[in-house]
Structure formats: structure tokens, C-alpha cells
C-alpha positions in Angstrom: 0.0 0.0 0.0 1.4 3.7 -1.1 -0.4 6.6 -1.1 -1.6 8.2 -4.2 0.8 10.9 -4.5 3.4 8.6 -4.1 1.8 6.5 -7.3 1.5 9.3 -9.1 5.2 10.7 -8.6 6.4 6.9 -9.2 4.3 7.1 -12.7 5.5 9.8 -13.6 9.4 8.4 -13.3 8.4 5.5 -15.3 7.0 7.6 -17.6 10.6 9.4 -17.8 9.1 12.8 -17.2 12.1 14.5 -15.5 10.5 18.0 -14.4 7.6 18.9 -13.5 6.3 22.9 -12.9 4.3 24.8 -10.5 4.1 26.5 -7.6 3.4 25.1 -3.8 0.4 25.2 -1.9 -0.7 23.2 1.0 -3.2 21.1 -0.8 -0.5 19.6 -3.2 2.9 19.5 -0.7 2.2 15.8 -0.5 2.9 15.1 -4.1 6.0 17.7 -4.4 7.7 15.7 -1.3 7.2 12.7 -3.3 8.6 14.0 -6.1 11.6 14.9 -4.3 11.4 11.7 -2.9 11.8 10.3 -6.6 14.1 12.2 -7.6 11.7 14.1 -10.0 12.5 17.8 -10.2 10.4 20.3 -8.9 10.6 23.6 -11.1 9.2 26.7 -9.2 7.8 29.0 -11.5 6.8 32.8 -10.9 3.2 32.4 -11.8 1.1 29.3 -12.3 0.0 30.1 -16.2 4.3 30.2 -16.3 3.9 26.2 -14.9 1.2 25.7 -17.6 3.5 27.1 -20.4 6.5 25.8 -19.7 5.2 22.3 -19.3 3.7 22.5 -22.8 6.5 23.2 -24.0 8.5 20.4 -22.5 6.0 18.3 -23.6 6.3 19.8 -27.0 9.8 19.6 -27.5 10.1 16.0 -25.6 6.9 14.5 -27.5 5.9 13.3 -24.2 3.6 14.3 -21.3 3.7 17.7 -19.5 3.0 18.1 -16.3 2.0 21.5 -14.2 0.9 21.6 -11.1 -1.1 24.3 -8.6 -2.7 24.9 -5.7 -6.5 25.2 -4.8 -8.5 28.1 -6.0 -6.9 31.2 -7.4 -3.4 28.7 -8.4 -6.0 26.7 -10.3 -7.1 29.8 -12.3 -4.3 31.2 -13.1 -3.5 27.4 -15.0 -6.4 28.3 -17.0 -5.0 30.5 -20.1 -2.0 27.8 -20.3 -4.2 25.1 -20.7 -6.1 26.9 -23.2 -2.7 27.6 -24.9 -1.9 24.3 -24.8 -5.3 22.7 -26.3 -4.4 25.0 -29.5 -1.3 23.5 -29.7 -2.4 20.5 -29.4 0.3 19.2 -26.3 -0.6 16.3 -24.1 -0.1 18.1 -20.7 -1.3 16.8 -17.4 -2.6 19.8 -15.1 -3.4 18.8 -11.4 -5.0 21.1 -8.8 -5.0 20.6 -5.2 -8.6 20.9 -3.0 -8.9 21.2 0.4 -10.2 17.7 1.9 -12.9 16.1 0.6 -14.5 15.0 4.0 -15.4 18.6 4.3 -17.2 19.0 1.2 -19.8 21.2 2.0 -18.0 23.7 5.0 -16.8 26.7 4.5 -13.3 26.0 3.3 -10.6 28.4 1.6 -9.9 28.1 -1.6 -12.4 25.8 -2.3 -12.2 24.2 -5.6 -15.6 22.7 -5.8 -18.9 23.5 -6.8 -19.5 25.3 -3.3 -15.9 27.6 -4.3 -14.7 28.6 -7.5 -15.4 24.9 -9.4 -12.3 24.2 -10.8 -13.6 21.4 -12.8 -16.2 22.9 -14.8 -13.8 25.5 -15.6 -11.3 23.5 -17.1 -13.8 21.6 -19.5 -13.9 24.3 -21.7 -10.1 24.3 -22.1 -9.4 20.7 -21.9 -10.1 17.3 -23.4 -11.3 15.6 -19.8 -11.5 17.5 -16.7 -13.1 15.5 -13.3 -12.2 15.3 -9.5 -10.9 12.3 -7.9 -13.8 12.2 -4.8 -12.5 8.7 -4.0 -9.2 7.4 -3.6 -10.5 3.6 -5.4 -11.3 6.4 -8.1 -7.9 7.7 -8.8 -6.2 4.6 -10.9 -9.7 4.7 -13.7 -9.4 8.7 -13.6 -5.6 8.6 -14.1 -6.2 6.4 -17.4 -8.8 8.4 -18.9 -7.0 11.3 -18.4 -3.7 9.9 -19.9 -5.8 8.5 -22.9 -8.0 11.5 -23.7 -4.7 13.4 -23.7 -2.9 10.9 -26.2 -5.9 10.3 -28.5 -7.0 11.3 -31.7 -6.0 15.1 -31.9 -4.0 15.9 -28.5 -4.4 17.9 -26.1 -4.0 19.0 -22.2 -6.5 17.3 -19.7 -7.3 18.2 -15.7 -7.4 16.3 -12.4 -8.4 18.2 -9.2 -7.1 15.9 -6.3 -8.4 16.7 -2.8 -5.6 16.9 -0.2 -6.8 13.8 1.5 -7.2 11.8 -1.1 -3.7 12.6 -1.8 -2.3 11.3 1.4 -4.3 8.2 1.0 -3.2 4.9 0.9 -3.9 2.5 -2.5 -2.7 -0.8 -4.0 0.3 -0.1 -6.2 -0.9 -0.1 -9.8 1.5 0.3 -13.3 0.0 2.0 -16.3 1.7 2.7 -19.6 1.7 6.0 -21.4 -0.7 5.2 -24.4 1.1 5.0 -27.9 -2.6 5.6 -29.3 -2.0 6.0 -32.9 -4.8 7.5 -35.8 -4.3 4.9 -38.5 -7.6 5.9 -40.5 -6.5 6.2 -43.7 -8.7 8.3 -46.5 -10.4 6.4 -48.8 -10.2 9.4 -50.9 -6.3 8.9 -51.8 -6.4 7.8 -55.4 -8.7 11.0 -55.8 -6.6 13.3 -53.9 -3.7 11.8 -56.3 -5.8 12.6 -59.6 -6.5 15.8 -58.7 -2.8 16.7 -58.4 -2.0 15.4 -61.8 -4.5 17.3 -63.0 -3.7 20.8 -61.4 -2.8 23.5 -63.7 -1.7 26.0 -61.0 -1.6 24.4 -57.3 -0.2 25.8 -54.1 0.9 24.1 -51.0 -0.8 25.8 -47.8 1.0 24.4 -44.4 -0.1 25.0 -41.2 0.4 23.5 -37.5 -0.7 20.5 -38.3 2.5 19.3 -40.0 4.6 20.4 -37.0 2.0 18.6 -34.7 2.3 15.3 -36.7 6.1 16.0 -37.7 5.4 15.6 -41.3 8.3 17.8 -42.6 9.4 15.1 -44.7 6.4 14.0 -46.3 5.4 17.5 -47.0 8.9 17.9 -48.6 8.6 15.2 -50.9 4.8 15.7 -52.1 5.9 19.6 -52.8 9.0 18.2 -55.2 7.1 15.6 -56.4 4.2 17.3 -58.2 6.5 20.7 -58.4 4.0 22.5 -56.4 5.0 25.9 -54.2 4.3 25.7 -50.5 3.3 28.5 -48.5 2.9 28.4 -44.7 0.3 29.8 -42.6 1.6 31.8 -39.0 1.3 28.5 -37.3 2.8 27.0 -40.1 6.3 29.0 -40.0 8.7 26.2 -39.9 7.3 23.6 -41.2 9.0 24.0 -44.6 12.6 25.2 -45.5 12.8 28.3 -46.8 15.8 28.6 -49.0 14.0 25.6 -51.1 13.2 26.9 -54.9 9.3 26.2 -54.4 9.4 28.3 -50.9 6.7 31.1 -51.1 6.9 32.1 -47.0 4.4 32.5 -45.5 0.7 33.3 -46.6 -1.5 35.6 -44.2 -0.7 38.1 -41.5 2.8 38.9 -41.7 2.9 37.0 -45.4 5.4 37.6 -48.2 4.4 39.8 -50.8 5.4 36.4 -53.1 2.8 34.6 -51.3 -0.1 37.1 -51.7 0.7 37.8 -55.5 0.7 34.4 -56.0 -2.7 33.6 -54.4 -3.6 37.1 -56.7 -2.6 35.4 -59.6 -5.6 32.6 -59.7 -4.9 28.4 -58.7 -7.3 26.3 -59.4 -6.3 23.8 -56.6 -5.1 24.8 -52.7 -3.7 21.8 -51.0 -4.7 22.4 -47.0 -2.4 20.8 -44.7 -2.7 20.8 -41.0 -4.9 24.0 -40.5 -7.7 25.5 -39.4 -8.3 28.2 -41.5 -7.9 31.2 -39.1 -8.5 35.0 -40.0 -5.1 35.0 -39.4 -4.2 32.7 -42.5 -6.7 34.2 -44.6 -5.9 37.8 -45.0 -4.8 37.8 -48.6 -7.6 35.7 -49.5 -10.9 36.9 -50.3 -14.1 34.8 -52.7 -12.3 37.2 -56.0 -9.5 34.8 -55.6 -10.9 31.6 -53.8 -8.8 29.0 -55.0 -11.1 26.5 -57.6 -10.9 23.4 -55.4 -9.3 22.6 -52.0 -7.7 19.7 -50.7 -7.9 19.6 -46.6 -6.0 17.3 -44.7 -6.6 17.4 -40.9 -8.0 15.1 -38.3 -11.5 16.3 -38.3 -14.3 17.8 -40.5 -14.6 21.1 -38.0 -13.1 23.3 -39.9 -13.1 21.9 -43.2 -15.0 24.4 -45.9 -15.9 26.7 -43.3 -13.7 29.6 -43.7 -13.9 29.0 -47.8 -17.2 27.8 -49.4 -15.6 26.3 -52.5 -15.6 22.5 -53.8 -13.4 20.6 -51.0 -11.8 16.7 -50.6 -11.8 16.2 -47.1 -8.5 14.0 -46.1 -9.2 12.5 -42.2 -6.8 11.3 -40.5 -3.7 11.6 -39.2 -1.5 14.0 -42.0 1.7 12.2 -41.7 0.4 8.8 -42.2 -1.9 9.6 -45.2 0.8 11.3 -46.7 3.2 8.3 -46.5 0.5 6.2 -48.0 -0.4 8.4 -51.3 3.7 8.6 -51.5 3.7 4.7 -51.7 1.0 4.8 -54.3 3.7 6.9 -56.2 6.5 5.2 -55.7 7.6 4.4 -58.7 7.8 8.3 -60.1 10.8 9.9 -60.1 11.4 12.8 -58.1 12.7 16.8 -59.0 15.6 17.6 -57.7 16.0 21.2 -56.2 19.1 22.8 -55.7 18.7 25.1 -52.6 19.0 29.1 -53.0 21.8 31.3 -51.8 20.0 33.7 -49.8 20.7 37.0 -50.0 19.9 39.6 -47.0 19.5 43.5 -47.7 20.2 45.2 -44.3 19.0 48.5 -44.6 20.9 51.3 -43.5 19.8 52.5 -39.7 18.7 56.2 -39.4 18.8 56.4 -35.7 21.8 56.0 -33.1 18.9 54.8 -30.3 17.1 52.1 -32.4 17.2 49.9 -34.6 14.8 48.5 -37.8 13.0 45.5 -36.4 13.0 44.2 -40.1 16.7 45.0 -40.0 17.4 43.0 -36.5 15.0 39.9 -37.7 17.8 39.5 -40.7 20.5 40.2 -38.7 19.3 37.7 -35.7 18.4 35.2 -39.2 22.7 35.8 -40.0 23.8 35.2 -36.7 21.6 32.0 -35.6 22.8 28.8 -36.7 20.2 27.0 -38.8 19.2 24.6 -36.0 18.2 27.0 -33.3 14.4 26.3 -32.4 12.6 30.0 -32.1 9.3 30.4 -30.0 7.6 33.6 -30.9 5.4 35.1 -28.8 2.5 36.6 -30.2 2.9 40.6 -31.1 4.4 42.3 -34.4 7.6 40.9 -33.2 7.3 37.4 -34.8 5.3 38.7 -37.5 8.3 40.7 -38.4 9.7 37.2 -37.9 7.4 35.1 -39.9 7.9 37.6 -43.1 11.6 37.8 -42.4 12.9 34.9 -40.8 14.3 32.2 -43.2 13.8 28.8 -42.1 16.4 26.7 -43.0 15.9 23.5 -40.9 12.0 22.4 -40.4 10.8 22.1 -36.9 12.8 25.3 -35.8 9.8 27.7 -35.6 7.1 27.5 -33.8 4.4 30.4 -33.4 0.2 29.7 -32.4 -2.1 31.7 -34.6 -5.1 30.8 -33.0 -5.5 31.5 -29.4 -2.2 33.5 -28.9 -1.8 34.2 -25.5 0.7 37.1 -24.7 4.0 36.0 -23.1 3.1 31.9 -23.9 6.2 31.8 -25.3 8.9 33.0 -22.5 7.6 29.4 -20.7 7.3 27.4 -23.6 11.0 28.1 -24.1 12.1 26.9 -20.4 10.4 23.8 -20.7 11.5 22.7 -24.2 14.9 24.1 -23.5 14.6 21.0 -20.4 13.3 19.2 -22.5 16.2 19.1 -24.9 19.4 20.3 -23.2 21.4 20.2 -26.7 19.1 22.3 -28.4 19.7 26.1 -28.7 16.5 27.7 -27.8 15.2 30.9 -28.7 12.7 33.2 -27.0 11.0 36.0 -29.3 8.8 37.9 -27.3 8.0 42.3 -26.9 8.1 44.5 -23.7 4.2 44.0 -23.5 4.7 40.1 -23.5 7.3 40.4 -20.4 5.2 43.1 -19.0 2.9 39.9 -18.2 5.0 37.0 -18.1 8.6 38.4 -18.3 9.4 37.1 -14.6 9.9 34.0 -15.5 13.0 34.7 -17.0 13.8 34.7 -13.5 12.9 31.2 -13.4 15.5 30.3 -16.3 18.0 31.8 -14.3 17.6 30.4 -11.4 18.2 26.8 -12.5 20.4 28.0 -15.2 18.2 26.8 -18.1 20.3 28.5 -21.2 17.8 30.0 -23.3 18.2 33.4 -24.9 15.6 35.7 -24.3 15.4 38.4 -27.2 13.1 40.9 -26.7 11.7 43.8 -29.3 11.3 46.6 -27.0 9.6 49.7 -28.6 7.3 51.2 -25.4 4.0 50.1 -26.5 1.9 47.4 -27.8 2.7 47.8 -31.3 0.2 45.2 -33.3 -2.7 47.2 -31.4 -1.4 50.2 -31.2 -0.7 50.4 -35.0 -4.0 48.6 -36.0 -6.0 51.1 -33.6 -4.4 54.1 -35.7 -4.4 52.7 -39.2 -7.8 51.5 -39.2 -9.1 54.0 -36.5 -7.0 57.2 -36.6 -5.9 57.0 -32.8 -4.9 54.6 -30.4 -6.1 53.9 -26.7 -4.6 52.3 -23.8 -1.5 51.4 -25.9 1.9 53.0 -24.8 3.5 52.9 -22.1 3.7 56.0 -20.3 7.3 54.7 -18.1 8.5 51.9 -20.7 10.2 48.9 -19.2 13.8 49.1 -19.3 14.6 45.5 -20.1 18.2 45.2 -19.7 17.7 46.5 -16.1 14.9 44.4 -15.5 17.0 41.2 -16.7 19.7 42.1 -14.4 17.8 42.8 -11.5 17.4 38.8 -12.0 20.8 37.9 -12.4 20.8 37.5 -15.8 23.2 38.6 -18.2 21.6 41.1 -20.1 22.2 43.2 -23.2 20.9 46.6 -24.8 21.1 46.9 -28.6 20.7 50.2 -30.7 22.8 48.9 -33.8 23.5 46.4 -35.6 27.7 46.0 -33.7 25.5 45.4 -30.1 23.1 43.1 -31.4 25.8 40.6 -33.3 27.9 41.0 -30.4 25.0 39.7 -28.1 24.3 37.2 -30.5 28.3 36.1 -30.8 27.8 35.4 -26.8 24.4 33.7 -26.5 25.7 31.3 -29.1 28.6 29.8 -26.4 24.8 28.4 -25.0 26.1 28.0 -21.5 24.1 30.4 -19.5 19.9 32.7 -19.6 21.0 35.6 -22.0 18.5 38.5 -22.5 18.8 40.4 -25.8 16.9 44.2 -25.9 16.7 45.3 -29.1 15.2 48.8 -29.1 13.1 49.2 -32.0 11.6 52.0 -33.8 8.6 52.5 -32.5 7.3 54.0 -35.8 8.0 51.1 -37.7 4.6 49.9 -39.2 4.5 45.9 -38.9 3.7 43.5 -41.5 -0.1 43.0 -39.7 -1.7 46.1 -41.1 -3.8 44.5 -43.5 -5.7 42.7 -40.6 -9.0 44.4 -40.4 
């Protein structure tokens, strides 16, 4: 007999999950002792929703399970924008909230997490694949394996167990359960069709989203592009997911597109091969029903948002993208391939006109010189990465990673601790604004603290630029957007103990970049940026 928090913290060993995040609280002690008790580490974050994003992106960049943990009540709620993060992602993350005892269901308790508190549960359903509490300790094995399974099956995603503080501390028979290797082998019926329809196409275009970083189909996605000689395009979620020096490379369609993309999508195709997205406004900005693409080809794991976003003749592909594509490759087999030699790229640094900032469009190329190919960006979501996702050049797929969809503000400074844990020989890269660290910037703090080397480069302009540009271009004024005492960031990193840098040219920003490449230590980068600069996200109504 062990209690359940020592079962869990044993499972979760097995299951060789090394860290888990979070912040203490008396309802969940019992199962941080046992995780220092099995020699699990124990990150301590500087907010909860920091917990929630840095454990998605551990389980991100480890493909296995996440795990963040919080108190009762108001640690609960703050899990609640990371596990929404993390459901548009589509990470398998394990969030567990502490209650006071269950045998006093029904007093007046602090922090309650039940229906007579702030109902923890019901919140997380919106957010998560399988939310419950565990009332009974001969409960906790059947909740555990739901749990696991609804966050492994079909399309991914985080799930919630509330565990009151007694049932923690209870004794159980010892029980073993496997992480479930659940795979989506529904293959279309619809392949020989999709094939036809490619031989047929007069003008075709590629249109990568998430989806192919979600089911790591760089590969597959590679070879259909070369094989039919059809240009790819990426949507913001998308970034990354194809190489960007490759002849058929458009970049990326959509807020913060290429003007190659959009002309091309001008220019008429009669068939728009979907791959891995949902179709956001965000993807869509260049197109409109005067240039719908004739037919579309949707790959993805369900109908939801297949021919919603355009009404035009679509072949729904279900199932999971990296499979299906492997099939209708084997159907081809016997063709013979292109071969592409890949472009020389050539970067035009424009000239700075100020001595006390710098071009962001300049410092996105310079930061794209610098960076070896296989450093693995996480943008935040402002103009920043959008100035990324025009300017960036991928050269390595799976080195990008952005979320168009629910886009929480300073997601990405977590994300970037936990897959930085996740995979110690991997140069991470943090590219976030002074509004992102405004919110979540003290978890740089955290990185520093257990000397987790990421760099942390942040665009620093005084003001919430996507907004505050969008409010005046398509308003004539903007509200509630500057900042009337901007953050000084280099200050702010060293008042963490980090080693921090301010750059106003191009000579301080490759010499920051020079050092954060030894990868030994937290680095933060400032880059001031002109705050006039208009971002590539104007054309967002």
C-alpha cells in the first residue's frame, strides 16, 4: 500500500518525465515531497500560467507528457489560459490542482475548488479534453487512465485532475500503467482522388499549417511539394514547417505574409492543398471569394473546420497527416522525383537612421545571419514574430514554432524553459516584446535560477505595437497602448541575475548574438526598435 501521490510521482518516473512545474500550496505539498522523494525535479515558476507554459513546451519539445501543477483556488485559475494555450497546440499536458479535503465537502473551506468555491472542474472543460475530480481514492487509478488517454488520442491535447488533499495522502494498491502510444491509423479512402487531382492541377499551391509540426510531417510535406512541383506556403502557425531557401518556398501566406505569397494567391490556382490548419482569419488575410482557390484539398483530423472559412468544392483528407501522406507517397512510388538545388539567400540590411534604435525588419535578418540554422525559435504573439514570420528564413524544419489561434501574450517565454529541459542540446530561442514580459517576463527569472540557457530576445519599442498600430491605421488613434514609463529590459533582466544586453545597432546586437551562441548560460537580448516602424499586420481588419 502507497499513497496516491506517491503512485503518481512513481508514474510519472516510469513515464521518464524529469520535471515537472508549478508553484506550492498546502493542498499539493504531499505530491512535491514525493517527487523529491523520486528524484523528480520540482521547477518553481513565478506564476502558475508560467507552470502551464512551460510544461507545454516540455511536452512539446520531448513528445511526451507535461506536467503542471497548482494549488486550490486562485493557483487553479491562473492554470487556466496555459491550458487553453496548450489545447491549441495540441500538447498532451497533465494539469493537477490541489482541493482542500474532501470530508469537508460542504463547510466553509478556503480556496475551495468545488462547486460550493470557484469549481475548478467545470472550468477547465472548456479548455481541456477531460476534466473531473478524484472524490475517491478507489477512483484515482480509472481517472488517471482516462485522463492519460484522452490526452494521447486522436487530436492531443491537455487534460485536468483536481485531487483533494486527503485523497492525496491516502493509501492504495500499487498499480502500473503505460503512457498510451494511441496511434490515428484511419487512412482516407479518398487517396487515389486526392492523387488525380494533383496530376490534374494546372496551378496548385501548397498551404502548411500547424498540423505538420503537430504530426512531424516535414518530410512528407517535402517530398509531395517536389514531387508534383507545387509551391508551399505556410500559414503563421505554419512557419517552420517547410525550408525556406528551397526553390518552391513562397513564405508565408497571411498576417505577416510575403508579398510572393499574396501575389501568388492574386494570380488565380485552381487547386489549394490544405495541410494541418484551421483556416484562421489570421491565415486568410490575402484571401478573399475574387480569388478563392477553384478546389481545396484539406488534410486534418476532423471535418470542423473543413469548408468553413472557404465555401468552394473541398476533398476532405481525415486522419492523421503524416500517415496519409506516407501512403499516397507509396502509391507513387515508382515516379521519379525533382531535384531542387537550394537558394543562396541574400539579406538586404538597410541602413539605420537612428543611433537609439534599430529597424526590427533589420534585426530579424540580422538575428536570421547570426543563428545557426538549428536553433528552435518560439515567438510570442505581437508584431515581433510577425516581423519574424515575413523575415525569418527557415532553413531547418521544426525550428519555428508560433500559435495563430489562441495567442496568448507571453506563452512563449515558458514554452521556451520547458523545451529548453526538455532538450538540453538544443539552442533555444525566445522572441517575445516589452508587452509580453510586462505579463509574463518574470519567468525569465525562473530560467535563471536553474540555469536553463535559453536566450531571451526581446523587441522593446514602449508600446503594444500590433494594437497600437492597428488602432491608428484602421481608427486614426490609439487607446490604452503605450506605455507611459516603458520597461527598461536590460535593467529588468539584471535585476534577476541574468546577463543582459541593450542593442541600438546592428555592432550590439551581433555581439550579443556572438555570446548567447557559447549556449552555457539565460542571455537576455533588448533590441530597441523603432517605435514608428509599421508591422507587416496592417492589413488585418
Amino acid at each position: 500500500m502507497k499513497s496516491i501521490a506517491s503512485i503518481l510521482a512513481a508514474h510519472l518516473r516510469r513515464w521518464g518525465i524529469k520535471y515537472v512545474f508549478g508553484i506550492p500550496g498546502k493542498p499539493i505539498v504531499p505530491l512535491i515531497m514525493e517527487l523529491d522523494k523520486q528524484k523528480i525535479n520540482f521547477i518553481l515558476n513565478k506564476h502558475e500560467g508560467g507552470s502551464g507554459y512551460a510544461a507545454s513546451g516540455y511536452a512539446m519539445m520531448n513528445r511526451k507528457l507535461g506536467v503542471a501543477i497548482a494549488t486550490a483556488g486562485p493557483g487553479g485559475t491562473n492554470l487556466l489560459t496555459s491550458a487553453a494555450q496548450a489545447k491549441a497546440y495540441h500538447l498532451p499536458v497533465l494539469f493537477i490542482t490541489g482541493q482542500p479535503p474532501i470530508s469537508h465537502l460542504g463547510e466553509a473551506l478556503g480556496q475551495d475548488s468545488t462547486p460550493f468555491g470557484t469549481d475548478l472542474v467545470k472550468m477547465f472543460q472548456p479548455v481541456t479534453k477531460f476534466s473531473a475530480q478524484v472524490g475517491r481514492s478507489d477512483q484515482f487509478k480509472l481517472y488517471l487512465r482516462h485522463a492519460l488517454e484522452k490526452a494521447h488520442s486522436g487530436v492531443k491535447g491537455p487534460v485536468h485532475l483536481s485531487i483533494p488533499l486527503d485523497i492525496l495522502v491516502e493509501e492504495i494498491e500499487e498499480f502500473e500503467l503505460d503512457l498510451p502510444n494511441i496511434m490515428c491509423e484511419s487512412i482516407s479512402s479518398k487517396l487515389d482522388e486526392f492523387i488525380n487531382k494533383l496530376d490534374n492541377a494546372k496551378r496548385a499551391v501548397i498551404l502548411a499549417g500547424k498540423g505538420v509540426h503537430s504530426s512531424l510531417a516535414y518530410d512528407e510535406l517535402k517530398k509531395v511539394a517536389e514531387l508534383w512541383n507545387i509551391p508551399v506556403m505556410t500559414t503563421p502557425g505554419g512557419k517552420g514547417t517547410f525550408i525556406e531557401n528551397h526553390p518552391l518556398s513562397l513564405g508565408a501566406l497571411g498576417l505577416g505574409g510575403t508579398e510572393r505569397a499574396s501575389q501568388y494567391i492574386k494570380d488565380g490556382i485552381d487547386l489549394m492543398i490544405v495541410i494541418g490548419s484551421k483556416l484562421s482569419d489570421m491565415s486568410l488575410v490575402d484571401i478573399s471569394s475574387e480569388n478563392y482557390p477553384k478546389e481545396v484539398i484539406h488534410l486534418d483530423y476532423d471535418l470542423t473546420f473543413i469548408a468553413k472559412s472557404m465555401i468552394v468544392t473541398t476533398l476532405p483528407i481525415i486522419g492523421d497527416i503524416k500517415i496519409n501522406l506516407q501512403f499516397l507517397l507509396n502509391k507513387v512510388s515508382e515516379r521519379v522525383k525533382n531535384k531542387y538545388e537550394m537558394l543562396n539567400e541574400e539579406f538586404k540590411i538597410i541602413k539605420n537612421n537612428s543611433d537609439s534604435y534599430i529597424s526590427a525588419v533589420k534585426a530579424i535578418k540580422i538575428i536570421r545571419q547570426e543563428l545557426p540554422d538549428d536553433s528552435i525559435i518560439f515567438g510570442d504573439d505581437g508584431s515581433h514574430t510577425f516581423y519574424a514570420i515575413k523575415y525569418f528564413k527557415i532553413r531547418k524544419p521544426g525550428t519555428f514554432f508560433f500559435d495563430d489561434v489562441f495567442g496568448a501574450m507571453g506563452h512563449a517565454i515558458g514554452y521556451s524553459i520547458g523545451a529548453q529541459l526538455a532538450r538540453d542540446d538544443a539552442h533555444i530561442i525566445c522572441l517575445t516584446g516589452d508587452g509580453c514580459t510586462f505579463m509574463h517576463g518574470a519567468e525569465m527569472s525562473t530560467a535563471a535560477n536553474y540555469n536553463i540557457p535559453v536566450t531571451f530576445i526581446v523587441f522593446n519599442n514602449g508600446r503594444l505595437d500590433m494594437v497600437d498600430k492597428g488602432m491608428q491605421n484602421h481608427l486614426g488613434k490609439a487607446v490604452g497602448t503605450t506605455y507611459n514609463i516603458p520597461l527598461d529590459i536590460e535593467k529588468f533582466g539584471q535585476s534577476m541575475g541574468i546577463k543582459s544586453f541593450k542593442c541600438l545597432n546592428e555592432f550590439d546586437l551581433k555581439e550579443a548574438l556572438e555570446i548567447s551562441k557559447l549556449h552555457n548560460k539565460t542571455i537576455v537580448i533588448e533590441v530597441m526598435v523603432d517605435p514608428y516602424e509599421i508591422p507587416p499586420t496592417i492589413k488585418r481588419g
